[in-house]
N, C-alpha and C positions, 0 to 999 in steps of 0.2 A: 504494500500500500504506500503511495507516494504521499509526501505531504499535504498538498494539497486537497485527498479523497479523504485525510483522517481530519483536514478540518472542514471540511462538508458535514462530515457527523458532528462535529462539535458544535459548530454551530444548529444542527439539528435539536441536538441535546438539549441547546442553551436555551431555546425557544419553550420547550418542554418544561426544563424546570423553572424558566421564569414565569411560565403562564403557572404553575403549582406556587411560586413566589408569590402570586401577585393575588393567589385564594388566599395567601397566609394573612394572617393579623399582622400588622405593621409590628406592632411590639414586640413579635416572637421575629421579626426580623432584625431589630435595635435589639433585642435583649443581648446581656455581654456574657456570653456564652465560652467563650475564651478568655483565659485567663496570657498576660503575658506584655507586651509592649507595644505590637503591633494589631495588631485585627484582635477585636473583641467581641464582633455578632456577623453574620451572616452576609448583612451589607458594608461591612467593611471588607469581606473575603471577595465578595463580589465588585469590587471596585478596584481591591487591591489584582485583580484576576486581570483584569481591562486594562489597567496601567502597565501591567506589565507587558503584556502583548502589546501593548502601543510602544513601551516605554522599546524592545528589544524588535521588533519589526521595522518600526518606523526610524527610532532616532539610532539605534546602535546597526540596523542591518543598511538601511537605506540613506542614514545620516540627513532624515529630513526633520523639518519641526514635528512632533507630535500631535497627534488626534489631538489629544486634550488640551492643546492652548486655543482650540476654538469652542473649550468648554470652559469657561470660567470660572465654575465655580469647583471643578476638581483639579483646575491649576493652582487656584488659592488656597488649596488646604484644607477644604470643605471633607474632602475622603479621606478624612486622617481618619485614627480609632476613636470611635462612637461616630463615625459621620454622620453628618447630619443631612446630607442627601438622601433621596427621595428614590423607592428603587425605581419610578419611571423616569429620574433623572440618571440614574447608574443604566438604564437599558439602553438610554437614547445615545449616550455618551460608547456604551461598547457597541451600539449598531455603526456610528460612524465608525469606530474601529473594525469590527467587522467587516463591512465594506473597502478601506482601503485594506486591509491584511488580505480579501480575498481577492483583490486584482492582483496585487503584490504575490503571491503563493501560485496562483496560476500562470502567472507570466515567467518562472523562475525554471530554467533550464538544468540540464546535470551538470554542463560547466558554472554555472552558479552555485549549485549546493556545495561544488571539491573548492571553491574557493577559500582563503582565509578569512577569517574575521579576526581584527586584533582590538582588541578590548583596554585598552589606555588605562581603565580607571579599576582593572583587576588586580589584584598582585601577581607576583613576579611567577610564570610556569601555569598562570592559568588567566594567561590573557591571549593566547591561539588559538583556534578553534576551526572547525571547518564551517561554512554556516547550514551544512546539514545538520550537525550533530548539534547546534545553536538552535535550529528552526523545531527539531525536534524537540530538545529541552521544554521551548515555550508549548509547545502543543501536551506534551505532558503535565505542563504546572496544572494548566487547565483542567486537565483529567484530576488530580491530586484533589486542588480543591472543589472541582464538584462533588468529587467523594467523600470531603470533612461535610460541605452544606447539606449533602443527602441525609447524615448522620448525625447533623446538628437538628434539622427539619424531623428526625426520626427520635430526639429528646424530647423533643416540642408537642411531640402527640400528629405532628405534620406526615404523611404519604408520601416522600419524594416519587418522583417519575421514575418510572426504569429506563436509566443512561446507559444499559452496556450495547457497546457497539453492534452486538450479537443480533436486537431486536430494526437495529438502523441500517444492516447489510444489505436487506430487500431495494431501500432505495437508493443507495449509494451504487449499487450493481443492476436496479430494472427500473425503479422510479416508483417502484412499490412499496410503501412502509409499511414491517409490522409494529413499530412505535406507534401507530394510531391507534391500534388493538392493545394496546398494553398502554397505553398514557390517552385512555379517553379524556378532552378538556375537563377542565374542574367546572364545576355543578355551578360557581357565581359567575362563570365566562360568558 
């Protein structure tokens, strides 16, 4: 599977459990569910997840401005822990990421992926990288933390959606999902 088909599911995914996010009570979404310095509830993983694909797509792979300086209020700070963002301001913000990571991914050749990437602001012996083994990493954060949300949302008394790629392979390979059978919309949709 090339990068690109494994973030077609992710994005599939993302869809799924944000429509199950958006049944959820705001509160079990702010609740500080994490203990620790960085992410504390759910919509901080959720933001912290966007920035980061923006932050290693955009500015470290392509060395362009980031998604988010045309969102103002998660360049200001707003997405720090306990954000105080809105999760249909955290969705709008990762659909424009979305959007450019998916012309960006699809337009990316195999002499693109063997190239290097050199990372300035890494230390010394892990600042090389190829930007496959780079593009991968960020596709997997992704996988990580919809995994903690699934399992934060499953404290909560919350349903998550079934994310494994298993039920997304219908449409990635024919255009047929069985994710519609297994993640019917939630009942306030």
């Amino acid at each position: 599977m090339n990068p690109a088909t494994l973030y077609d599911h992710l994005t599939r995914a993302r869809r799924d459990l944000l429509g199950t996010l958006r049944a959820a009570p705001d509160d079990v979404l702010r609740l500080p569910l994490l203990r620790g310095e960085r992410f504390h509830s759910i919509l901080d993983l959720l933001v912290h997840t966007a920035e980061v694909e923006d932050g290693w797509i955009h500015g470290d792979f392509q060395r362009l401005p980031m998604v988010q300086d045309r969102f103002p209020d998660i360049g200001a700070g707003a997405a720090g822990p306990g954000t105080t963002l809105g999760l249909d301001a955290i969705a709008a913000y990762w659909q424009a990421v979305e959007t450019a990571t998916r012309a960006y991914l699809h337009a990316l050749t195999a002499a693109d992926l063997n190239r290097t990437v050199t990372l300035d602001d890494w230390p010394e012996g892990h600042r090389q990288f190829t930007l496959s083994g780079l593009v991968w990493h960020v596709l997997l954060h992704e996988v990580r933390h919809t995994a903690q949300i699934a399992a934060l949302l499953r404290t909560q008394g919350v349903k998550p959606p079934q994310l494994d790629l298993l039920f997304y392979l219908p449409a990635l390979e024919t255009g047929r999902s069985a994710a519609a059978f297994v993640n019917p919309p939630p009942e306030d949709a």
